[in-house]
N, C-alpha and C positions, 0 to 999 in steps of 0.2 A: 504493500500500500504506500510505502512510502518513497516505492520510484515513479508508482504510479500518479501520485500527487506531482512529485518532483516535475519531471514531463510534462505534466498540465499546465505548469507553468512558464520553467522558463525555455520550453519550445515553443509556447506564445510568442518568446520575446527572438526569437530564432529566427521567426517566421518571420516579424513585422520590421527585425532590425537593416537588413538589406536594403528595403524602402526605405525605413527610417535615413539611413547613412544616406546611398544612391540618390532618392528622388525628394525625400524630405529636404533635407541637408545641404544636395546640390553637392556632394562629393563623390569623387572619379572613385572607379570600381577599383582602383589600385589601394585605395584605404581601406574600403572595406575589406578588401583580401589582408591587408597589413595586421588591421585590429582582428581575425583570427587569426592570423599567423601567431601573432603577442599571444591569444589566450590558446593557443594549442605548445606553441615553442616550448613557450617558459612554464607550462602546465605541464610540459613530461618531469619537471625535475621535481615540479609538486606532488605530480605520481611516484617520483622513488620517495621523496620525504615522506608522503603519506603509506607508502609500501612499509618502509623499516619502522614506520613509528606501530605501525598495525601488528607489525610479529613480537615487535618490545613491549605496548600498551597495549590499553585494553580498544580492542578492535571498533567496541562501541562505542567508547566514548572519541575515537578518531574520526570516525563515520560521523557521526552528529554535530564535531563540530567544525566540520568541514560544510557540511547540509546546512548548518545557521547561520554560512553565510554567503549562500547562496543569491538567496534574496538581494544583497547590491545590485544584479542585474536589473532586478525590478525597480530601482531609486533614479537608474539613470540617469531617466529622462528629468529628471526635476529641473535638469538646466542644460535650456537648448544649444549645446555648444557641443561642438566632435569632439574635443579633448575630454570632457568628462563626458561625456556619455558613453565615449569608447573606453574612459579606463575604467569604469564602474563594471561596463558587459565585461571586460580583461577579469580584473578581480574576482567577480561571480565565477566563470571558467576556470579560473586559477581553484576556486575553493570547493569545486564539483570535482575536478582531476584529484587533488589531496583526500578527498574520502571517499573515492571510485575501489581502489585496490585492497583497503579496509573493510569497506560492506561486502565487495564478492568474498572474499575471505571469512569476512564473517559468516556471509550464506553457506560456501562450503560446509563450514563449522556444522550448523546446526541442522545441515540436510543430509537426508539417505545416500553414499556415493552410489550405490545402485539407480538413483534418480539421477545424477547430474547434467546428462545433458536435458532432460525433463525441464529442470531447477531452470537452465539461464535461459533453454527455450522459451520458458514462462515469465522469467525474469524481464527478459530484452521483448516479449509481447506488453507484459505491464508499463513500461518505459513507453513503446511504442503508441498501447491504448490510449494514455494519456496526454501523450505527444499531439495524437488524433483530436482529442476533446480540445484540445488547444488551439490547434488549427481550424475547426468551427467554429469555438467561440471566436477568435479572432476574423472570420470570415463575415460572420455575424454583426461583429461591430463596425466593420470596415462600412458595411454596409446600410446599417443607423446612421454612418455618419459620423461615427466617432472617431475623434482626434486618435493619434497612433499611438503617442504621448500615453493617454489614458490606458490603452488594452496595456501596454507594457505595467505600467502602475498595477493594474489588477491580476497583474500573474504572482502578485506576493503572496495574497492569499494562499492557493494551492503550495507553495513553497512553502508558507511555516505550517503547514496541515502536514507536509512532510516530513517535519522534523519532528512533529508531535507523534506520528507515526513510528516514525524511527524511536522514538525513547521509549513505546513501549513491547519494542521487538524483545524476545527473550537471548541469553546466551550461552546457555546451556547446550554441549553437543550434543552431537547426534550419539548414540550408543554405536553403530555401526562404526562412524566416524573415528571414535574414538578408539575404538578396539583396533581399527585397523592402522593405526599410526601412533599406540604405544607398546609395540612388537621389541622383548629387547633382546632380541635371537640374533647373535652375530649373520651378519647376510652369507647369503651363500657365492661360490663362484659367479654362478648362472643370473641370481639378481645384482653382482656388482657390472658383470655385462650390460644386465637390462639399464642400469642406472645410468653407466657409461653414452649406451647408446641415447637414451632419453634426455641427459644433458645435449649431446650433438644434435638431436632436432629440436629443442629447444631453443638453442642457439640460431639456429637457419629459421627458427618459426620465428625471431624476434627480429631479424634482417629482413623473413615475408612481409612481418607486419609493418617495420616501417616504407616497404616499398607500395607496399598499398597506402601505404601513409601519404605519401609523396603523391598519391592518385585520390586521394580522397576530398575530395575539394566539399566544401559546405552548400548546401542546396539551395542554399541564397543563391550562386551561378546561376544553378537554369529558373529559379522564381525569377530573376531580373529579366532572363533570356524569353520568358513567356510572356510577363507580362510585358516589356516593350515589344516583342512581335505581334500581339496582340493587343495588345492595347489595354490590358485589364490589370491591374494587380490582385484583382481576386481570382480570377482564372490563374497567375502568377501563385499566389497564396495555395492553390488548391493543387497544384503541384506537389508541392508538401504535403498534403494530406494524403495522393495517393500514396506518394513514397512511403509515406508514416505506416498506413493503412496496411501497403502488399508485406512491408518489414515484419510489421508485428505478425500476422499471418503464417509469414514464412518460419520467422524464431519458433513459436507455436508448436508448426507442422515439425518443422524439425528434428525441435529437442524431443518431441512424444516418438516419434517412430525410432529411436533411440539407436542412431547410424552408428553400424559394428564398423566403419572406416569413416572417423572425423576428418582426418587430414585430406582423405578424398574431397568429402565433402567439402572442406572449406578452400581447395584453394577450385573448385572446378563451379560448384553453386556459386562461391564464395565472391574471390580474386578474379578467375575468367569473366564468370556475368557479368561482372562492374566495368570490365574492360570493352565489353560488349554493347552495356545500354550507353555506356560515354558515348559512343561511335554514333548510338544511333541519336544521340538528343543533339551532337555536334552535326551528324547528317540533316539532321531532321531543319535546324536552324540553316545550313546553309543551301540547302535544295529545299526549301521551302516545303516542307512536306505535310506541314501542317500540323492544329493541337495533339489528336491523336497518336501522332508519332512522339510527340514531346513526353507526354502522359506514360506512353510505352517505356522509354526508356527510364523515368524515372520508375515506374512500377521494376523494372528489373534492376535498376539500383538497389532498389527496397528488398527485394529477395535476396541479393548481395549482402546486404545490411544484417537481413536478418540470420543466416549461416554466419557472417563473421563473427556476430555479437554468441552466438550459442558456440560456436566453436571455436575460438580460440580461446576462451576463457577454459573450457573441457578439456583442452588437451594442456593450458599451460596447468592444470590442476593436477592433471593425469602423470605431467614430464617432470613435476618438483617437489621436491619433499612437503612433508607436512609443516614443518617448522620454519621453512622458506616462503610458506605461501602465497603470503602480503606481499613479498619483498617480489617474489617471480609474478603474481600481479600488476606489482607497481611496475615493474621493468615492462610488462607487455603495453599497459599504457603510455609508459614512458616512451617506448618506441612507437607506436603508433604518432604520439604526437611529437614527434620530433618530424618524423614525416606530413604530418595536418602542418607545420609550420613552412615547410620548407612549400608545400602543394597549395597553402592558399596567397603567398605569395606569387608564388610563377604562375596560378593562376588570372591574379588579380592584373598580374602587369599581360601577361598574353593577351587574356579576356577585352582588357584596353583597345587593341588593336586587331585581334581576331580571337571571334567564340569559337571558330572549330577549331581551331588553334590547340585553342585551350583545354578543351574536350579530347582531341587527340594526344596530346601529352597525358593528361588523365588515364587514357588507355590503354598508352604503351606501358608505363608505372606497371597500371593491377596485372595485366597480360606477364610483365617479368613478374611479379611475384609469385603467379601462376605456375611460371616456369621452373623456380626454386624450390619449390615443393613438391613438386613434381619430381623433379630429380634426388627430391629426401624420400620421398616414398619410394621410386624405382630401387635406392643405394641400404634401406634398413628395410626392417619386419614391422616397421610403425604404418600402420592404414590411415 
């Protein structure tokens, strides 16, 4: 419940902030790439601090007060200026990356590992639902006529409903959990192998993810790409709702059918389709192809989205010890946003001057990551 609050929130402000910056503002889509670059860059290093403090502290009280201060996003706007409106949305990101590696850690904790990929399938759909209910209300308002200013203002509500959430989450493990990671049998030959090789795609899984990093551009792109082709920013707006929509969907489907081959799964659902719908929302934009094609490719983003978020957390769970968990969560985040740094950048300045530009770079990125997993799966026994 309380990602699913979380979401309701500040993907309201996710949605509206691209207009806000772009068309409110009257700033080049180069800042807007800059201001995520800031809250992805400097957020990986908030994901190791929040990874080590989560294995040293107590995971709950890291998690929570990371989530309390979230809500700066939602103050932004108090003062129409790009300096503080972007370093308010910066600081929000910055303090969602810091208690990301802590809560999934914590979930591991207190879930069945028979369940796990269940667990983030359900997890990354709750995120998503939420995400969803945000992009309608905000569609909603857009459409009363409401300043943009205000929808960002009212996404604080759902934000502290999540941290109310979160404080009455329990901590107590799982019995299963627990039994399986206070084993004190000296290891054998054959599991110091396993651990050997689980480190090595570990390692390749945390180079995959920041190269899809580097491809993972923010959906603000094609909201901007839609609704200047079209003319709408609510048709722009609802872009993101499918994405939000086929994600959650996809996390769902997923984690329930409980894939005996994750690493299949994520770099070919995963990594390939992302590389796939770029192409087709970068086609769609420069051959005119129209809304429907736009719609398409984000909808196959969103499936993208939803395998990455259920499977990499699964296997970085699966590749690390129990007492490193935080720490090998925080690093997966950390990598992924070292790459959201460096990807909304170079898309920000490409997108300047050419969208399919921008789009194709996007592509080539998930398409390599594709490929490095692919060659971990051919070279070990890891599926």
């Amino acid at each position: 419940m309380s990602a699913f609050f979380a979401d309701m929130g500040y993907q309201a402000v996710t949605a509206v902030f691209p207009l806000l910056i772009v068309i409110r503002l009257g700033e080049p889509a180069y800042v807007y790439g800059a201001l995520l670059a800031l809250s992805f860059g400097v957020g990986s290093l908030f994901s190791l601090v929040g990874g080590e403090m989560g294995d040293r502290h107590s995971k709950k009280a890291v998690s929570l007060a990371g989530n309390l201060l979230i809500p700066l996003m939602s103050v932004s706007v108090l003062l129409p200026n790009v300096v503080f409106v972007g370093a308010f949305f910066v600081f929000g990101w910055w303090a969602r990356y810091f208690r990301t590696p802590a809560r999934r850690a914590w979930l591991v904790e207190v879930s069945d590992p028979a369940h796990r990929s269940k667990v983030f399938g359900f997890l990354h759909a709750l995120d998503v639902g939420g995400g969803m209910i945000a992009v309608i209300y905000s569609i909603v308002l857009v459409l009363l006529g409401a300043p943009l200013d205000d929808i960002v203002l009212v996404t604080m509500i759902p934000i502290l409903a999540s941290s109310l959430a979160l404080a009455f989450a329990r901590t107590t493990p799982h019995p299963a959990f627990h039994a399986a990671n206070t084993s004190s049998a000296v290891p054998s030959e054959r599991e110091e192998r396993q651990e050997k090789e689980n480190s090595f795609v570990f390692r390749w899984l945390l180079v995959s993810a920041m190269l899809f990093g580097f491809s993972y551009y923010a959906l603000g792109f094609p909201i901007i790409t839609v609704a200047q082709s079209q003319g709408s920013a609510v048709l722009g707006i609802l872009t993101f709702g499918i994405y939000l929509g086929v994600s959650a969907g996809a996390g769902y489907l997923l984690g329930s059918v409980r894939s005996k081959r994750p690493l299949r799964t994520l770099w070919t659902l995963g990594y390939l389709l992302a590389a796939l719908s770029s192409l087709v929302i970068g086609a769609s934009y420069t051959l005119h192809f129209g809304l429907g094609f736009y719609y398409l490719g984000a909808a196959g983003l969103g499936f993208a989205t939803g395998s990455v978020e259920t499977f990499e957390p699964v296997l970085t769970s699966t590749l690390t010890k129990a007492g490193n968990l935080s720490r090998g969560l925080g690093r997966l985040s950390s990598s992924r946003a070292l790459g959201l740094f460096t990807s909304n950048l170079v898309m920000g300045a490409i997108f300047t001057f050419s969208q399919f530009g921008s789009y194709a770079y996007a592509a080539a990125l998930a398409g390599s990551a594709a490929v490095i997993l692919l060659a971990v799966e051919t070279k070990t026994k890891v599926r």
